[in-house]
C-alpha positions in Angstrom: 0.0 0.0 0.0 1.1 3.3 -0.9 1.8 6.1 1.4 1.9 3.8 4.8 3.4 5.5 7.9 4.7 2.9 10.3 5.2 2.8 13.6 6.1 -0.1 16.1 3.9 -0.6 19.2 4.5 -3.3 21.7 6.2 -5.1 18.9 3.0 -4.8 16.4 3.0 -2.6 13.4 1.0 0.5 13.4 0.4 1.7 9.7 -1.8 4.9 8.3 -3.8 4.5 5.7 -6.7 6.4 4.3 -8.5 3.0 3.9 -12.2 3.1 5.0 -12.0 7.0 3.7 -11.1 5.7 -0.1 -14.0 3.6 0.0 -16.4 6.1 1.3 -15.5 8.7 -0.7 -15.6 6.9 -3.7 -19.7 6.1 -3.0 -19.8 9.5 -2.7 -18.7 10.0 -5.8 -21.1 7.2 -7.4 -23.7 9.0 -5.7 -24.3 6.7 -2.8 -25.1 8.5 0.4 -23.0 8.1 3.7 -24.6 7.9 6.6 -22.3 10.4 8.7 -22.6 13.2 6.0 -26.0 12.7 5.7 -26.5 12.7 9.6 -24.4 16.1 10.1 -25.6 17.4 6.9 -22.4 18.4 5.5 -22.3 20.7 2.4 -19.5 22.4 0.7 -18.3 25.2 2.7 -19.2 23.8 6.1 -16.8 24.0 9.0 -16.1 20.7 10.8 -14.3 20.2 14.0 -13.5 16.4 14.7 -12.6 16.4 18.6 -11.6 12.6 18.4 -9.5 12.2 15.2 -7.9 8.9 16.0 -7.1 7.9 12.2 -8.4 10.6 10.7 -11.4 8.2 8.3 -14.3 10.4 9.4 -11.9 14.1 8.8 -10.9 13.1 5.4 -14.6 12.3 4.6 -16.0 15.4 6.0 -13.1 17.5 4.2 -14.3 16.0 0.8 -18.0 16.6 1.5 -17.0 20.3 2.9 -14.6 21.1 -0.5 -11.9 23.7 -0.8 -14.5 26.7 0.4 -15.0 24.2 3.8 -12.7 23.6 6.7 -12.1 20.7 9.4 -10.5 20.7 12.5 -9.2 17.3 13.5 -8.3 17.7 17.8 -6.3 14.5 18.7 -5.4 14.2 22.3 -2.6 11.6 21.9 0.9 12.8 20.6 2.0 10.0 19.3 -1.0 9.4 17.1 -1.7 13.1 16.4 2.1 13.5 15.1 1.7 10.2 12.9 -1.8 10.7 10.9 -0.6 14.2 10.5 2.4 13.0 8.8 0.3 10.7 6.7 -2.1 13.4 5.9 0.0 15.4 4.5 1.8 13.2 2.3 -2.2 12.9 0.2 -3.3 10.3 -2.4 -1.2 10.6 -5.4 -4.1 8.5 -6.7 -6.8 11.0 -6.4 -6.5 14.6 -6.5 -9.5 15.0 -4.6 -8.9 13.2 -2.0 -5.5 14.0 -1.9 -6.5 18.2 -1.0 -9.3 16.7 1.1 -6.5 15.0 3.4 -3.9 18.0 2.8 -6.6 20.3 3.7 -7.4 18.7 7.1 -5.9 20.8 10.3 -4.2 18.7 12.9 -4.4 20.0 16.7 -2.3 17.7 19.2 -4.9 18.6 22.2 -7.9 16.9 24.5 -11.1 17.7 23.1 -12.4 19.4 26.7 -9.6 22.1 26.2 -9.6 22.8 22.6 -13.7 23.1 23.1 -13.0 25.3 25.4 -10.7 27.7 23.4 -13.1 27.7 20.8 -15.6 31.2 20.3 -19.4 30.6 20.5 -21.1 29.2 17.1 -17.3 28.5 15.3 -18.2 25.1 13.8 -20.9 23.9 11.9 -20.4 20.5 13.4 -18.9 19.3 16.4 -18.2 15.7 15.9 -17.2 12.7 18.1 -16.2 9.1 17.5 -14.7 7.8 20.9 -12.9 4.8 20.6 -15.3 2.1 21.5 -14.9 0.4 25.1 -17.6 -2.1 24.5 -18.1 -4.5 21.1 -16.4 -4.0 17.8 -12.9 -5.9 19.1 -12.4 -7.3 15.8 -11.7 -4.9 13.1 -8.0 -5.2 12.2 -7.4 -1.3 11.4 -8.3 -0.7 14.8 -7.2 -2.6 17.3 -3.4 -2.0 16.3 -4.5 1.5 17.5 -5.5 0.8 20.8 -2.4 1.0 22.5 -2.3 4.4 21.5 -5.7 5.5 21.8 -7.7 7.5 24.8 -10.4 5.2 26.2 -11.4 7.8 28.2 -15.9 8.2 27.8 -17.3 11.1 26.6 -18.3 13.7 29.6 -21.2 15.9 29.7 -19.4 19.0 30.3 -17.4 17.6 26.7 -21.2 17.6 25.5 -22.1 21.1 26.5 -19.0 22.6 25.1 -19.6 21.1 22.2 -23.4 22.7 22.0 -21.8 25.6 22.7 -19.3 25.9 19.9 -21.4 24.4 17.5 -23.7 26.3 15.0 -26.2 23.2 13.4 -25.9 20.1 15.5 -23.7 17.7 17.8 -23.0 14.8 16.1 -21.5 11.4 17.8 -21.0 8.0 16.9 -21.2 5.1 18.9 -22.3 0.7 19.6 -26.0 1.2 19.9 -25.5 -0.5 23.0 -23.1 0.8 25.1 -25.5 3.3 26.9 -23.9 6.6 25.8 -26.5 8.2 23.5 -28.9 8.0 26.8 -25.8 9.6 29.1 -24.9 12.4 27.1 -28.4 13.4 25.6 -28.1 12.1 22.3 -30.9 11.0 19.3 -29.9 7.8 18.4 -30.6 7.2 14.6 -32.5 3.6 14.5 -30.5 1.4 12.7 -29.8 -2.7 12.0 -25.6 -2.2 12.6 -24.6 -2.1 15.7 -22.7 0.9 15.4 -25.0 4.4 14.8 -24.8 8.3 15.0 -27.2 10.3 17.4 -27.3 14.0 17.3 -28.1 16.6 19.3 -29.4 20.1 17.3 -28.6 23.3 18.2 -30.6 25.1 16.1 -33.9 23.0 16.3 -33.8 21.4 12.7 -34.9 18.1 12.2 -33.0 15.3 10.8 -34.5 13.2 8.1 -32.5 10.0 6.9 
């Protein structure tokens, strides 16, 4: 695979690669809908912040669906991983010019979510978006779990949650296992769906989301 960044952890190798984003982005182009654009309603020129980057799949998606007029903010707590998926993003996709601006285009904060939010001016983003890394389910997914040693497992806190409201313009959007109880914590819609992994939302502005 082209473009890999490497890293050893605990003696397993840690690779980026836009993977799950190609493959996304590509339905996009075919027309297909994604369910996370759909759900935060992305359109070009949007502003995105991503407050749990982790590999960067859902930033590189959002910075397609937002164009060159658009911007995402990726906040990655960990150095280690903030410093590597940076690297990787700005190397592109020599493959794609659109995806390769789309990853080029993404802005890489090394910070925890709680303070960047809290930095941030009232009604900066369009979206505030979160995908915590999963402590229940989903154990099998071979780009992941290489990640985990580098990873916060830290939940979601409601002060996270209000912050978020705060800075955001449209909606709140997170991503989580159906299961795991957060959507009920933190205040979240869940959107009904048959995988076990979903999006809820929280709007700021009292739209209503149709899927």
């Amino acid at each position: 695979l082209r473009r890999q960044r490497q890293m050893c952890i605990r003696d397993s190798p840690f690779f980026f690669h836009p993977s799950m984003a190609l493959i996304r982005i590509n339905r996009l182009k075919q027309g297909d809908n994604d369910v996370m654009v759909q759900m935060a309603d992305l359109k070009q020129g949007d502003s995105f912040l991503d407050c749990t980057m982790g590999l960067a799949t859902d930033s590189i998606v959002a910075s397609y669906a937002v164009g060159e007029t658009g911007k995402v903010v990726s906040l990655e707590s960990e150095t280690l991983l903030a410093m590597l998926v940076k690297d990787g993003l700005s190397q592109g996709w020599k493959n794609d010019i659109e995806i390769d601006q789309a990853m080029k285009r993404i802005d890489v904060k090394n910070i925890n979510h709680e303070e960047g939010l809290q930095l941030l001016p009232d009604n900066s983003f369009d979206i505030v978006y979160f995908d915590p890394m999963f402590r229940t389910g989903m154990m099998k997914s071979s780009s992941i779990n290489p990640m985990r040693n580098l990873a916060n497992h830290h939940p979601i806190t409601e002060e996270a949650i209000s912050e978020a409201k705060r800075v955001a313009r449209r909606k709140v959007v997170l991503k989580e296992n159906r299961k795991s109880g957060e959507f009920e914590r933190l205040g979240f819609q869940p959107l009904s769906r048959s995988s076990s992994v979903t999006y809820g939302y929280i709007n700021v502005n009292g739209s209503v989301v149709t899927l």
